[in-house]
N, C-alpha and C positions, 0 to 999 in steps of 0.2 A: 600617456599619449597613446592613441588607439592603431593601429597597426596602419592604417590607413594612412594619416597623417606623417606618420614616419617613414612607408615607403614616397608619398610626396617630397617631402625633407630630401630625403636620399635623392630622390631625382631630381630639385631644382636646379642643380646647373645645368643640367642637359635639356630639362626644361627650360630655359634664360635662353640657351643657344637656339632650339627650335624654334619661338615664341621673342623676339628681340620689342625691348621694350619700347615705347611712344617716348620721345623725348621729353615732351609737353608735358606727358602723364609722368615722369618720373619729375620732373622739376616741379612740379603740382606738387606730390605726395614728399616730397626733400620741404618745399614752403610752408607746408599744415601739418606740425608737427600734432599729436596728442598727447594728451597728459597724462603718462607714463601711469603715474602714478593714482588717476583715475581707473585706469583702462583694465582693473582685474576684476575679477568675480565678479558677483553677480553685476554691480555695471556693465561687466562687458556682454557678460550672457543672457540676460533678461530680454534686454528690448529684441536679439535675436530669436529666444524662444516666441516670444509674442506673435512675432510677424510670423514666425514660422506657423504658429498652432493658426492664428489667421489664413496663411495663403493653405493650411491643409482644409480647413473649409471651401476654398477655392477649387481645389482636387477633389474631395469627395462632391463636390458638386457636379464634376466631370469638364470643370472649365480651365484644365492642366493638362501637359502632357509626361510622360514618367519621367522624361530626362531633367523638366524643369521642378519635379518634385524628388529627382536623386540631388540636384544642384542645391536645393533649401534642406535638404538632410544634411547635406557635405557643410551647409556652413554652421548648423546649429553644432556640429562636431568639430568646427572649425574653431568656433567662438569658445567652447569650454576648452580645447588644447591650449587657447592661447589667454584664455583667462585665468591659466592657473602656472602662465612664466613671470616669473618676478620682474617688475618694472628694468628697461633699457635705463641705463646709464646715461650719464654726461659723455662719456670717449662714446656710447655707442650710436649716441646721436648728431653727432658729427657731421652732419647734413644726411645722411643714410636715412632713408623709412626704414623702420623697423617694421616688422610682421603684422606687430598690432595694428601699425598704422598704416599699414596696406587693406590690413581688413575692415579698417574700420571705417573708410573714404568708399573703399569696395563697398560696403554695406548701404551706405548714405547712398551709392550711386546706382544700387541695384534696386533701391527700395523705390527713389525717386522714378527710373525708369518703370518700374511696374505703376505708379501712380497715371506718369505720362500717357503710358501707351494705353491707360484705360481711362483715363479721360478724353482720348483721343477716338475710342470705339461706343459710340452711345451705348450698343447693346450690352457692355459687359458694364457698363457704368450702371445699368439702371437694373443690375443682381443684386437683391441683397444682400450676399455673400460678397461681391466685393465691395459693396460699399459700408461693410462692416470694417473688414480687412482693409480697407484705403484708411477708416481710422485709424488702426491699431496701427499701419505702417509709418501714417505721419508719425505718430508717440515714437515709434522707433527710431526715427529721423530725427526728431528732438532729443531724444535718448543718447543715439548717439553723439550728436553734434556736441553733447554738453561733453563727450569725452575730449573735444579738441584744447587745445593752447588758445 
């Protein structure tokens, strides 16, 4: 696990208290569970590299800002930390999301949103850089979905 990751780890409770959760969003993410046992290696990490190496076509285009292209680093770092913890348990899913399954609802929601919001702006719809990337993110979307229960 990269240093990074662990000093997150280390702060999520004081994270949790800062940042107080959606009720809605956590009883969503308690009712969709994933299949543990899908959810490692390269399943987990593939469709995130995809989209990744996609939305950095987006960047080198100059249609990103840094902060949205440290947040698509952080997850492709995100996806291999947690593609390589051995499947949650039966106790451990006990209505609880597990990590995976925060990231992996997180993913489907982030990718959808970047779909949204450029089908919503003609001019970034008609790049062919994102309308490369708008494929490769659906694949990722279906990629991931197939991790679900």
């Amino acid at each position: 696990m990269c240093a990074r990751s662990r000093t997150r780890l280390a702060n999520a409770p004081e994270l949790h208290g800062h940042f107080p959760r959606s009720d809605s969003r956590e009883r969503f993410f308690a009712e969709t569970p994933i299949n543990e046992e899908k959810a490692v290696g390269e399943s987990l990490v593939a469709p995130v590299v995809a989209a990744s190496d996609a939305l950095r076509q987006i960047s080198e285009a100059g249609y990103t800002t840094s902060a949205f292209d440290e947040v698509v680093a952080g997850q492709v770092e995100q996806a291999k930390d947690l593609a390589s913890l051995p499947p949650a348990t039966a106790t451990d899913l006990a209505g609880i999301p597990t990590a995976k399954n925060r990231f992996v609802l997180a993913q489907i929601g982030f990718y959808e949103r970047i779909l949204a919001a450029t089908g919503a702006v003609v001019t970034l719809a008609a790049i062919p850089a994102m309308q490369a990337a708008g494929v490769v993110l659906e694949r990722s979307i279906v990629q991931l979905i197939a991790l679900l229960m």
